[in-house]
Each structure stands twice: as C-alpha cells, then as structure tokens.
C-alpha positions in Angstrom: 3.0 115.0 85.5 4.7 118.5 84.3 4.1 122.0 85.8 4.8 125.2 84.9 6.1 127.6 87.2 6.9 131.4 87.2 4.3 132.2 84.1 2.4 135.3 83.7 -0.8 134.7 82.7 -3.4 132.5 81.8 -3.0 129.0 80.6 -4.5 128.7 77.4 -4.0 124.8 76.5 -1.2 122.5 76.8 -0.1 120.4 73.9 2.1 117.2 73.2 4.0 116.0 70.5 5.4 112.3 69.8 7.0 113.3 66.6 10.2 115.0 67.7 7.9 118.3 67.8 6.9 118.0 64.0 3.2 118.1 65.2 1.3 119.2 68.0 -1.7 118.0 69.3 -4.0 120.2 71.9 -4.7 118.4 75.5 -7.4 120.8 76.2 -6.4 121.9 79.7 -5.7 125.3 81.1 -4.5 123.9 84.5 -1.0 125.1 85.7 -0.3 120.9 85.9 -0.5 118.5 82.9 -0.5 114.4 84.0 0.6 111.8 81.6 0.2 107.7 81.9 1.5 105.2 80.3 3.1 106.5 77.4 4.6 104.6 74.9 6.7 106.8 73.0 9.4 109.9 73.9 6.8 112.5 74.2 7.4 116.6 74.0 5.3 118.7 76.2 4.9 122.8 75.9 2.1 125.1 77.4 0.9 128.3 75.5 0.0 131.0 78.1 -1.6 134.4 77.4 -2.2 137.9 79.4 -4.5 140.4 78.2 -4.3 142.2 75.5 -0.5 141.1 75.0 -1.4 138.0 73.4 0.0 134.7 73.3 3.7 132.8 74.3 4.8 129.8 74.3 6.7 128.0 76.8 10.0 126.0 76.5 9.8 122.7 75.5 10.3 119.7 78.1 10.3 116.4 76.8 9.5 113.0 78.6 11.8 110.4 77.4 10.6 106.6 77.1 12.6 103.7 77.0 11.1 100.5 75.1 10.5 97.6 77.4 13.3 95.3 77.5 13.1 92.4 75.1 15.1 89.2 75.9 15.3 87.9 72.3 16.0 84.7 71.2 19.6 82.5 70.6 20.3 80.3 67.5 18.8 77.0 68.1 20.6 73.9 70.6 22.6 71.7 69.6 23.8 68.4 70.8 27.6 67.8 70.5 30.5 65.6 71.9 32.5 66.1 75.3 35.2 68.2 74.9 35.5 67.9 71.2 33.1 71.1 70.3 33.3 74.3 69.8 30.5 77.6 68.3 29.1 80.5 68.8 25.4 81.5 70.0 24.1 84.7 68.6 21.5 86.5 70.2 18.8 88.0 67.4 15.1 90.0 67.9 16.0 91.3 71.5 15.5 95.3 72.4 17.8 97.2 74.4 21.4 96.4 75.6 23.5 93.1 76.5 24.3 93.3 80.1 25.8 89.6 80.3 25.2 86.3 80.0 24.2 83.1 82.3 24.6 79.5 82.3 23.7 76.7 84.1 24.8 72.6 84.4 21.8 71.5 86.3 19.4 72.1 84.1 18.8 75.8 85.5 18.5 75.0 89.0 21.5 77.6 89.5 23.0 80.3 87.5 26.6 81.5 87.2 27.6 85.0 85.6 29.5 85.2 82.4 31.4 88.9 81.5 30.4 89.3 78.2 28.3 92.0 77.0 27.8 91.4 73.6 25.1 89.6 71.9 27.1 86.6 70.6 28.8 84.0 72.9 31.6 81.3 72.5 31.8 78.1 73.7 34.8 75.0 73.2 35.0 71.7 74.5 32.2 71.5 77.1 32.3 68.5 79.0 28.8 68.8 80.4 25.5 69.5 78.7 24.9 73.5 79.4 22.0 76.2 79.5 22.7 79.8 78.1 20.8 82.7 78.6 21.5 86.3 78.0 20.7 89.7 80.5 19.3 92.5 78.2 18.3 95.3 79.7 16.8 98.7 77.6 17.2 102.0 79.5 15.6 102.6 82.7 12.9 99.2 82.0 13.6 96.5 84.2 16.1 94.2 82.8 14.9 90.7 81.2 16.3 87.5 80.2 16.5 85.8 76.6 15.0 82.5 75.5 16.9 79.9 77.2 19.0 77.4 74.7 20.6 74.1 76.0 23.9 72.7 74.2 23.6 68.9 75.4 26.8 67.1 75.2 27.0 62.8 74.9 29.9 61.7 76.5 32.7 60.6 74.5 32.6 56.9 73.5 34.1 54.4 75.0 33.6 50.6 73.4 35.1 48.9 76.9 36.4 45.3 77.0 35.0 41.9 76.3 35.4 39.1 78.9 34.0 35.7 78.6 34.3 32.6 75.9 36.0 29.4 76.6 37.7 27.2 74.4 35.6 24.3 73.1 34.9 21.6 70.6 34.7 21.9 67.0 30.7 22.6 66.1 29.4 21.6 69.1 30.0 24.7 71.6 27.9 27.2 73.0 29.1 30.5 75.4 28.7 34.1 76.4 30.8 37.1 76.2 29.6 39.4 78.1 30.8 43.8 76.7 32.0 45.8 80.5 31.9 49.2 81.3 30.9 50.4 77.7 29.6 54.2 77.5 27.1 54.3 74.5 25.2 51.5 72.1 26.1 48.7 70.5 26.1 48.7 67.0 27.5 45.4 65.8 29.2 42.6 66.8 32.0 41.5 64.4 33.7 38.4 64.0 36.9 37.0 62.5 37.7 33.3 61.7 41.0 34.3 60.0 43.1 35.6 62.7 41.7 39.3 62.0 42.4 40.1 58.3 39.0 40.4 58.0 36.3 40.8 59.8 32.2 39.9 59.3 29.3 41.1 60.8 27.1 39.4 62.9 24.3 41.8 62.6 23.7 41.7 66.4 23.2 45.2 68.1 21.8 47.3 71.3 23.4 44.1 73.4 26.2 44.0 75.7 26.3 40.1 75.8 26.5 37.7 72.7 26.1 34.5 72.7 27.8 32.3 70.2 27.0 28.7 69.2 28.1 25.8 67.0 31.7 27.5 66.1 33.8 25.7 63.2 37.0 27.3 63.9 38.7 29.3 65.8 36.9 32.9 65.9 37.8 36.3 67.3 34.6 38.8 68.1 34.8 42.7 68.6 31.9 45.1 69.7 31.3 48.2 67.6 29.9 51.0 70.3 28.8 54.7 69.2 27.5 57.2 72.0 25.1 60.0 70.7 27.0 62.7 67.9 30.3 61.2 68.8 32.6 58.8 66.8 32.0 55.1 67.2 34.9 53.1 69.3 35.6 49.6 68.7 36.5 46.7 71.5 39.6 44.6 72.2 39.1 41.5 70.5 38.3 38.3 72.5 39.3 34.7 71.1 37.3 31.8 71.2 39.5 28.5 70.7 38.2 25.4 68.7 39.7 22.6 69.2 38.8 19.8 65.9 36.8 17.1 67.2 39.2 13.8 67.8 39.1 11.3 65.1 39.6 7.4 66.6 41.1 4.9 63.8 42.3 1.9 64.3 44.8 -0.7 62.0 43.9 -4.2 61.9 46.5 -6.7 61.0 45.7 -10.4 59.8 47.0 -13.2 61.4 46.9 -16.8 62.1 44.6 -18.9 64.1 45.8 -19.2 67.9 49.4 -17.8 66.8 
C-alpha cells in the first residue's frame, strides 16, 4: 500500500498510471491509504488533495516498480558426442531476467556443481562423461529459476580389442571359434584375408563377438570391425588360421619276376 502523510486537506481521489504517467486512471478512494495487489507492471501512484475554496493539488508522484517473473529459458538442443574428442557451445534463448550461473551434473542430476559464468552461452571440450547443463536466471527481486535442462551424452571412445582363438587344421575339413575380448562398442563386420592381408573380404557377420569359421581352403587371417556410438570405427589385430593341405598317399609299383 502507499500513504500520504503531511497533506492539508481533503483527499479527493487517488489515481494510477502503468504508462510511465502518460495516462491516469481514477481509483475512486478518498482514504489517506491506497492498497495495491498483484500488479503486473511498474505502476505510478499520485493523490489529488483539495481544501476549501483553494482548490485542488496534486501530490508527488511515487512509483511502484515490478520486476517480470524470472524465466529459465531454454538451451540449444543435446547432443551426443565422443569422449574427449568434442567440443561447442550451448546458448541460452527465450529466458527473462539475468544469468546468475550455470550448473551441471554427471549423475544424471542427482547432484549439482556451480559453474562461474554469467553469461547466457556456455563452452564445453572434450568431456569424458555424459553431462547435464542448466543455467540460474534470476530477474530483479523475483525469485531466481532454472532453465530447461539439456544433456550432452558422450559414447566412449572405440576400442575394437583383440581376437584369441582358431587352431590350425586341415584343408576343408575344419571348424573353430574366435572369440573378440574386451571390445567397447558393436561389431560391424568380420573380415577375412586368404592372401596374407593385401586384401581383405567381408564376411557379412555383425553385432557378434565370436565367429565361427568352417570348411577353410587356405590359410585365412580374420579382423573385427567395431564402432561405439558417434565415434570412429577401430579395427582388431588380425588372428591367423593355419591350413595345412590334406596329405596325398601314392605309391610306385615296379614289375618283377615270379618268386625272384
């Protein structure tokens, strides 16, 4: 509320303005005290006052700032990129009010640590761990909000590990496992090479970390091809399967004589 204090006279009306005092409206009360609620714009307040036959005077203005409510906004949209290969910047858009700092969070919001930046865009490079971003905006005296939450989730960089297994084994008539260990992502392809590595065919066999080979003709080197999430695909050592040709029994028959 407003009062007015050390006035001679009467209170004629009070009146209000939410135009920077362009216009006035009248409030129609001649009480020495004028109450206002929930206002929703800077609003100015005056009282005219009369006595007698002296006519009428105005009082000074007094005007009731208000401060929007604080609006978090929202940041550009997530992304998903590769450990410690990344790098952008989030901008904050559609938010009222002032950038008091940002937040973010590795566990998936369960905690919150404090970033010093006060403006409403915010770098990141080479996270190593998928993280939450928020921003504090805060307008005047209103209580102070946060933005929109957005989540940069980051794949872990690929690695194709090493492949164990195969024996060495008879031409066409072999069977055997090899078996892909400690792998980070999905496999793509198995390849094979039957000419020492100059080239290299696929098998067409993917999401396995075990392939099983059969009925080899030669001697045949396999690779896996792995690729975690957004990041670049890795390929295996190579693991040899030796074919050993099938033995071949011939004999050489002489002629000879009767019982000599």
């Amino acid at each position: 509320y407003t009062t007015l204090f050390r006035s001679t006279g009467s209170i004629v009306d009070w009146q209000s303005s939410s135009d920077n005092g362009a216009t006035w409206s009248g409030l129609t009360n001649t009480t020495n005290t004028n109450s206002y609620a929930s206002l929703t714009d800077t609003t100015y307040y005056k009282a005219i006052v009369t006595s007698g036959v002296c006519g009428n005077d105005t009082t000074a203005t007094t005007i009731i700032g208000v401060d929007q409510l604080s609006v978090g906004g929202t940041i550009n949209s997530a992304d998903t990129v590769c450990a410690t290969a990344n790098s952008d910047t989030l901008a904050l858009t559609g938010y009222t009010g002032v950038v008091t700092g940002w937040e973010f969070s590795t566990n998936n919001g369960a905690s919150w640590m404090t970033l010093t930046n006060s403006n409403d865009s915010l770098s990141y490079v080479d996270l190593s761990s998928s993280t939450s971003y928020h921003a504090i905006v805060k307008s005047g005296v209103c209580p102070a909000v946060f933005s929109a939450t957005t989540k940069i989730t980051v794949d872990a960089t690929t690695n194709s590990g090493f492949i164990t297994g195969g024996n060495t084994a008879c031409q066409a008539n072999n069977t055997g496992v090899l078996n892909l260990n400690n792998s980070v992502g999905t496999v793509l392809d198995w390849i094979f090479s039957t000419d020492n590595g100059a080239s290299w065919i696929s098998t067409t066999i993917d999401s396995t970390i075990a392939y099983t080979y059969n009925n080899l003709g030669d001697t045949t080197l396999f690779k896996a091809i792995v690729k975690n999430g957004v990041c670049s695909t890795d390929t295996s050592n190579s693991q040899t399967v030796y074919i050993y040709p099938n033995p071949i029994v011939s004999f050489t028959l002489d002629t000879v004589c009767y019982g000599d």
